[in-house]
C-alpha positions in Angstrom: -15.5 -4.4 -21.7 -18.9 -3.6 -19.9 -18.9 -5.9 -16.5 -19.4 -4.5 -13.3 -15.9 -5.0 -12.0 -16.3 -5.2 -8.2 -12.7 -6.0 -6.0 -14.0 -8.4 -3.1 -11.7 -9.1 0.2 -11.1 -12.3 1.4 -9.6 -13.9 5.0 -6.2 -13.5 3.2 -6.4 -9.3 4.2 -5.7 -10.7 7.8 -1.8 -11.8 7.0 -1.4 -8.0 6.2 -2.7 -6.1 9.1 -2.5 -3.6 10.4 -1.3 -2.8 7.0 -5.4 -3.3 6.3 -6.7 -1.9 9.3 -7.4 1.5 7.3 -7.8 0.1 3.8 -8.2 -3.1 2.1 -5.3 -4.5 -0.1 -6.7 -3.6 -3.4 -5.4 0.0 -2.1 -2.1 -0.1 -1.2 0.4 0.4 -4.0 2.6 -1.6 -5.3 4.4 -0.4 -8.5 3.3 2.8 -10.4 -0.5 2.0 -8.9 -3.0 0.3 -6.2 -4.9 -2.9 -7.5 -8.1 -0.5 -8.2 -6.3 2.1 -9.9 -5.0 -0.5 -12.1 -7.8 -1.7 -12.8 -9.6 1.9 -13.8 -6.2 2.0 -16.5 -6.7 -1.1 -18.0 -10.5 -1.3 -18.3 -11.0 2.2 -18.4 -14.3 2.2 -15.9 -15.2 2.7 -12.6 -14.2 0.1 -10.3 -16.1 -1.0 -7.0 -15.7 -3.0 -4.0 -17.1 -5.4 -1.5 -15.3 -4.7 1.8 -15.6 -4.9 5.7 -18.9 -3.2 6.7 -17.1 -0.6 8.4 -14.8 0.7 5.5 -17.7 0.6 3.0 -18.2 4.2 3.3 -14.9 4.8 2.3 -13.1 2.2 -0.1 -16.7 0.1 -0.8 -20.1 0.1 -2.2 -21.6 0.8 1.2 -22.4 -2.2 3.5 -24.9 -4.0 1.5 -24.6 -2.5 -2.2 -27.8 -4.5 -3.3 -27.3 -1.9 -6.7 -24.2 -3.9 -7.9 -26.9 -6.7 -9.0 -29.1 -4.9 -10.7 -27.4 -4.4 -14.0 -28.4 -7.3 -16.3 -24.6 -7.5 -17.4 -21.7 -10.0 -16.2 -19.8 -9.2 -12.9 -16.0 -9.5 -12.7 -15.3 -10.7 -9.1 -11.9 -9.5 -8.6 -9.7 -10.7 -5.3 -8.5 -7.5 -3.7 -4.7 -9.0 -3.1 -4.3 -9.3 -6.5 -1.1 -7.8 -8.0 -0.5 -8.3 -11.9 -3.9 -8.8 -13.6 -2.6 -10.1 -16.7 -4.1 -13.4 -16.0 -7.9 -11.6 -16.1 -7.5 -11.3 -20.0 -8.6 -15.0 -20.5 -12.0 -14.9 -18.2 -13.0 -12.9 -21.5 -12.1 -16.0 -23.7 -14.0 -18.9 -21.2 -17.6 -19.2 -20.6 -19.8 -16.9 -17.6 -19.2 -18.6 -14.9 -15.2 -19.5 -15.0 -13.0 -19.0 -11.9 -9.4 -18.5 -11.9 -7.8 -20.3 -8.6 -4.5 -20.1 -7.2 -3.3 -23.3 -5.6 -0.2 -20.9 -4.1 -0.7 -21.9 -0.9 1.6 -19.5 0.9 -0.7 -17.5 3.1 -0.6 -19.0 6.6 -4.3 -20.0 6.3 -3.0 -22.1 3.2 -5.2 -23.5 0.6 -6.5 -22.7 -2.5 -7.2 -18.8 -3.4 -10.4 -17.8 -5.7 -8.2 -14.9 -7.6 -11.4 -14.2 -9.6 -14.7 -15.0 -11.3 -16.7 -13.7 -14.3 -20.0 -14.3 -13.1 -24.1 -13.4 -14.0 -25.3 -11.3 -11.2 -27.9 -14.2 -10.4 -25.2 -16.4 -9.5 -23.0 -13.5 -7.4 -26.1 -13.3 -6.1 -26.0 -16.8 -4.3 -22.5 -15.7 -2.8 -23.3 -12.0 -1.9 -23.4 -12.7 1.5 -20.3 -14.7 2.2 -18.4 -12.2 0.0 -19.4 -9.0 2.4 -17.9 -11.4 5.4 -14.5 -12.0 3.7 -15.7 -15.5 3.3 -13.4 -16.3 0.3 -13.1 -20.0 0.5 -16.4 -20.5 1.1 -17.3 -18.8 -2.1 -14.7 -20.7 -3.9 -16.8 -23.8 -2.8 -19.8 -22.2 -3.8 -19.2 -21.0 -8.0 -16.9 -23.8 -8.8 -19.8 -26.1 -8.7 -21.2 -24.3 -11.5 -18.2 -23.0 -14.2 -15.2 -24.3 -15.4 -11.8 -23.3 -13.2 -8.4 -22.4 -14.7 -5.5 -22.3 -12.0 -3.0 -19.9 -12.3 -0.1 -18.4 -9.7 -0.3 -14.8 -10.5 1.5 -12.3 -8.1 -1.0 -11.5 -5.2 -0.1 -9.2 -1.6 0.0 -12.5 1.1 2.2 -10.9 3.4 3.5 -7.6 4.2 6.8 -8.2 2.4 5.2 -9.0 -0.7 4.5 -5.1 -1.6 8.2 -5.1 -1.2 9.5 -8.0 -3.2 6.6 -6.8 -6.4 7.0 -3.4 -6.5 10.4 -3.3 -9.3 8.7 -6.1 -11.6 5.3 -3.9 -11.0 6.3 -0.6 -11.7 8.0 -2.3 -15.2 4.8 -3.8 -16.1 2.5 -0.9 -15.0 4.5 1.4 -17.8 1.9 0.1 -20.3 -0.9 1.5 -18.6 0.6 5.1 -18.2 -1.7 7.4 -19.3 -0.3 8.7 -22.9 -1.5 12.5 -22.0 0.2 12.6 -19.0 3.5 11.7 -19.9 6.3 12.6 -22.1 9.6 10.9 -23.0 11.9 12.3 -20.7 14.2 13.8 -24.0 11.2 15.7 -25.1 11.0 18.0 -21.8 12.0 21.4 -22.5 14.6 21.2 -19.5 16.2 17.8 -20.5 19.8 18.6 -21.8 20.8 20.2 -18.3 19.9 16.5 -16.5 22.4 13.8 -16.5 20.3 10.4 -17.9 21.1 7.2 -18.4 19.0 5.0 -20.6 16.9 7.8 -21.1 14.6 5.9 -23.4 13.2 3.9 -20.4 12.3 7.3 -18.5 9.3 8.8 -18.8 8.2 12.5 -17.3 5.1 14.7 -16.9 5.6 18.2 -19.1 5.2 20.1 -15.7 7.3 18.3 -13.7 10.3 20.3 -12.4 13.8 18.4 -12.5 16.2 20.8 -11.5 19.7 20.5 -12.1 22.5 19.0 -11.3 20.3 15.7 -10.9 20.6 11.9 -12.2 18.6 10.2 -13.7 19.9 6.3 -14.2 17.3 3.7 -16.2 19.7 0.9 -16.9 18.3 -1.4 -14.0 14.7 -0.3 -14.8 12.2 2.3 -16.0 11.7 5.6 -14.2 8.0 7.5 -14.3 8.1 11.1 -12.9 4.9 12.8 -12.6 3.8 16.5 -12.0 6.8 16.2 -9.2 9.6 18.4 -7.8 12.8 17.3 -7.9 15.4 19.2 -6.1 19.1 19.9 -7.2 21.7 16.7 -6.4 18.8 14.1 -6.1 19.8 11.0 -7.7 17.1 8.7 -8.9 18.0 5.1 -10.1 15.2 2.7 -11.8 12.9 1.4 -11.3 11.2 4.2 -9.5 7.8 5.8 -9.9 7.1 9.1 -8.9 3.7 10.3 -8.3 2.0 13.7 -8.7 2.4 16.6 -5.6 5.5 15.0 -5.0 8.9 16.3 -3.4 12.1 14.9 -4.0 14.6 17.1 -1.5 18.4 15.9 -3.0 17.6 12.5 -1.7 18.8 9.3 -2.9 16.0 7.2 -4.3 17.6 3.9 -4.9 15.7 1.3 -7.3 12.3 -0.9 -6.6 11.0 2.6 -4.8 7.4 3.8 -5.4 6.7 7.8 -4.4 3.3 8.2 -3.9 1.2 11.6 -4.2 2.2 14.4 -2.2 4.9 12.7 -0.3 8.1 15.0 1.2 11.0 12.1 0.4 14.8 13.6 1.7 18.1 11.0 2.8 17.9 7.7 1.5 15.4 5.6 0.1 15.7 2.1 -1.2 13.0 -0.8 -2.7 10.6 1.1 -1.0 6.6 1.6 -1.4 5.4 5.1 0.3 1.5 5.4 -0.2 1.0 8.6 0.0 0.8 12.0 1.7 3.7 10.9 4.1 6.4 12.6 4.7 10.2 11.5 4.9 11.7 15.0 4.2 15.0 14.9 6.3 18.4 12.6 6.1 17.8 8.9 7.4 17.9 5.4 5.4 14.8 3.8 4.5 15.0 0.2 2.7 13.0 -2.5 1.7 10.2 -0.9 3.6 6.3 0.2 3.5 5.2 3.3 4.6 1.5 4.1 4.7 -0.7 7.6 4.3 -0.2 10.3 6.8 3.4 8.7 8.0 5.8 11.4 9.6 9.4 10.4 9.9 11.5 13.1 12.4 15.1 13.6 10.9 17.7 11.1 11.6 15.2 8.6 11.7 16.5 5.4 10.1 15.4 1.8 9.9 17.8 -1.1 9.1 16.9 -4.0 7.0 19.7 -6.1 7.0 21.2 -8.1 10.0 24.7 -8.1 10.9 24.3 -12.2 10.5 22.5 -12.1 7.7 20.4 -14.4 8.6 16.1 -14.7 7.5 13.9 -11.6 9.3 11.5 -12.5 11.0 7.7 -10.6 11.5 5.0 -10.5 14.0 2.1 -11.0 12.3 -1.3 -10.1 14.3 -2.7 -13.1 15.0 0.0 -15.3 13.6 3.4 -14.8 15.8 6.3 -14.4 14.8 6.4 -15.6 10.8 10.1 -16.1 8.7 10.0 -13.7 6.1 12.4 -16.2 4.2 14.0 -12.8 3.2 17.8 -11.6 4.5 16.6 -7.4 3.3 13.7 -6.2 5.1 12.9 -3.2 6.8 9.6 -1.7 8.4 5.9 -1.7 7.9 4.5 1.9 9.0 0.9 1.5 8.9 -1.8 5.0 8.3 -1.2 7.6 10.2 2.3 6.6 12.2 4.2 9.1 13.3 8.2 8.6 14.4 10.4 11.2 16.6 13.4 12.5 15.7 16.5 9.7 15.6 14.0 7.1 16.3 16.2 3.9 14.9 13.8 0.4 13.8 15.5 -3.1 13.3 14.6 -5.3 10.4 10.9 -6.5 10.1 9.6 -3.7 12.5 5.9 -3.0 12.8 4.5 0.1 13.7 0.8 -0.3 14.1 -2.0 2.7 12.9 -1.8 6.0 14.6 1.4 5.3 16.9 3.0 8.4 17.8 6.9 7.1 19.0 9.5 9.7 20.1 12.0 10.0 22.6 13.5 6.2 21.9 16.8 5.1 20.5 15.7 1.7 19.4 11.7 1.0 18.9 10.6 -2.6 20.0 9.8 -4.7 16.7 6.2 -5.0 17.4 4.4 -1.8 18.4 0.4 -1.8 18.4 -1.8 0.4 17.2 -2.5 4.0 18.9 0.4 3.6 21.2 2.2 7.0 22.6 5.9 7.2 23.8 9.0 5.8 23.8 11.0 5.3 27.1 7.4 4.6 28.3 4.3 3.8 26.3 0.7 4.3 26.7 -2.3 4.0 25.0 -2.7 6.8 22.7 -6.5 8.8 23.3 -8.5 8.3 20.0 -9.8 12.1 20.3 -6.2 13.5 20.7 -5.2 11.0 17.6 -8.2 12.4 15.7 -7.3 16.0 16.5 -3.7 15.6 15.2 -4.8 13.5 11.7 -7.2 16.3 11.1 -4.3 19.2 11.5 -1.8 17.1 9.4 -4.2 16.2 6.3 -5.4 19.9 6.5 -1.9 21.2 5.8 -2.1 19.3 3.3 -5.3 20.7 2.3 -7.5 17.3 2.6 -10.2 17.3 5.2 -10.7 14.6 7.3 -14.1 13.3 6.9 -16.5 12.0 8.8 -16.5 8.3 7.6 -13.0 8.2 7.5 -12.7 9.3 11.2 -15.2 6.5 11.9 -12.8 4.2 10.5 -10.5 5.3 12.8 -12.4 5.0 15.6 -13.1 1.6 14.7 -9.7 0.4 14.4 -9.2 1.9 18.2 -11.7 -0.7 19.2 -10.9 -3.4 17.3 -6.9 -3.1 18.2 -7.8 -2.4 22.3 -6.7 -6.1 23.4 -3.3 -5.7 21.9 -2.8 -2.1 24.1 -4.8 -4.5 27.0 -1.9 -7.0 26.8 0.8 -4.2 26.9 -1.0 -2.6 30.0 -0.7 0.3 28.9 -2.5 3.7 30.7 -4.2 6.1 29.0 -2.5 8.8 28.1 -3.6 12.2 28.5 -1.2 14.8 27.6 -0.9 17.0 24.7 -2.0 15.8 21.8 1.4 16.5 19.9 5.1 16.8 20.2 7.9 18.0 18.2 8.5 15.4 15.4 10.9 17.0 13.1 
């Protein structure tokens, strides 16, 4: 395929903040990859997007990417919460022009969704502008008036929860686009006969990675994909897991529906479970049915629950919503970029922790806590230089630099999230600019 393939956002990225404060939904994983690395596997191309002006440098084509129309090719307008792209395949088979709509009207906006459109660059032309404002039912409005529309419910991010409940079923469908070079059948590593497998046929392993005995490896409820990881003596690993490059597994539990990203530091207990990457949950402490974004510290002992002693439905704040009914009884917490949590810091069901909190010094966390907050017993607003200063140290031990457009997405987010510190009253703190996490 030759399109341009360009992931748009539409008002639906709103029902998952802050999860999309710091990035839109086409990259936050769910199963083995993010919407735009799925893409890249299955059309093997570059793959652009259409964002909010002020992650463009980062995530997007820049703020008005005039260039994406000059190709005399068809585009492929592709909604950034979508999940399984299977239903993309028959665009390809329909005239330039067709839509694929969702009539799934579970967001809390409601309404039809435009999933996506195969369209010539004169006609995205005539929608460019709506599509840089997030204006997604507007350009619905707009191209069905000039191609036929197919209607499908395919699996799409409308709430926070939904990266939970897709990420088994996704990492079981994203096998087909492993890269073959990258992988092995677990059998044909050289260190194979001194791991305990079950189903070993349905585990899959980079020749480099290092799986050090005694360990389990148990595929009978789903696949397992181990990339150029570590994994320590008396881990236990039971499908369906993925496990990304850079990664540490430290004789933790990893329970199935759990997605490792790159470079994460993953100890206790982990279960049904999406870490994005570069975070670090290295010590004992239970983590289920949970998110947890880039740049996440957990301090040991730290532990969230996500089931109530009732079991009765958890419920979510949602920013700018209220409290929502996840309609769910397992649920655990939503850790948004650059979180950080103390040492025994415990979180109830449907906790969220907003981007660049720093909490320590609590035994229980409130549910809802916004974004750039500092403390526990007492919190404040957190200083956006001091933040800044600690991201930068963290990502460098990592050996990532902090660059300049990203830290203006940070400082963006400070403004855009000061009414919910306003409405907490919170002071300005001005202390050090770290504490002992771990």
């Amino acid at each position: 395929m030759d399109d341009t393939i360009v992931l748009f956002e539409d008002e639906g990225y709103r029902t998952l903040l802050p999860l999309t404060y710091t990035r839109t939904a086409a990259d936050i994983r769910c199963g083995i990859f993010t919407l735009r690395e799925r893409l890249q596997a299955r059309y093997g191309q570059p793959v652009t997007a259409m964002t909010r002006a002020y992650l463009a440098d980062v995530f997007g084509a820049g703020a008005w990417p005039l260039r994406l129309l000059s190709r005399n090719i068809p585009m492929l307008l592709v909604n950034s919460r979508l999940v399984d792209i299977a239903c993309l395949a028959e665009l390809h088979t329909l005239p330039i022009g067709s839509l694929i709509v969702s009539d799934d009207a579970n967001t809390t906006a409601g309404g039809a969704t435009l999933v996506a459109a195969r369209v010539s660059p004169a006609l995205a032309s005539a929608v460019f502008a709506y599509l840089l404002e997030q204006q997604g039912n507007v350009v619905l409005q707009e191209l069905q008036r000039f191609g036929p529309v197919v209607r499908h419910r395919p699996a799409m991010l409308n709430f926070p929860w939904d990266i939970v409940d897709l990420n088994g079923r996704m990492i079981a469908t994203d096998m087909a686009l492993l890269d073959p070079t990258h992988y092995i059948p677990a059998v044909a590593h050289p260190d194979a006969a001194s791991w305990s497998m079950q189903a070993p046929e349905h585990i899959m392993v980079h020749p480099q990675a290092s799986i050090e005995s005694p360990v389990a490896l148990d595929a009978r409820d789903g696949p397992i994909v181990i990339g150029r990881a570590r994994i320590e003596p008396f881990s236990l690993i039971q499908g369906p897991v993925a496990i990304h490059d850079g990664a540490l597994i430290s004789g933790a539990r990893v329970r199935g529906g759990t997605t490792i990203g790159p470079v994460c530091r993953i100890g206790g207990e982990i279960e049904a479970s999406v870490v994005q990457g570069y975070a670090n949950k290295h010590h004992d402490g239970f983590f289920g049915h949970s998110y947890l974004g880039e740049w996440v510290n957990v301090g040991a002992m730290t532990t969230t629950s996500d089931l109530k002693n009732t079991y009765g439905n958890i419920k979510v704040t949602l920013e700018g919503y209220g409290q929502v009914d996840s309609g769910r009884i397992k649920l655990g917490c939503f850790l948004a970029d650059h979180v950080k949590l103390g040492i025994g810091v415990h979180l109830n069901g449907g906790s969220m922790v907003a981007t660049g909190s720093n909490i320590f010094g609590v035994h229980f966390a409130p549910k809802t806590i916004p974004a750039f907050t500092w403390g526990g017993e007492r919190f404040r607003a957190y200083r956006i230089d001091r933040m800044v200063e600690v991201a930068r140290k963290v990502m460098a031990r990592r050996k990532v630099d902090l660059t300049a457009a990203q830290e203006t997405v940070l400082h963006h987010v400070f403004a855009l999230t000061s009414s919910a510190r306003d409405r907490e009253q919170m002071e300005l703190f001005d202390g050090p600019a770290a504490v002992y996490a771990e």
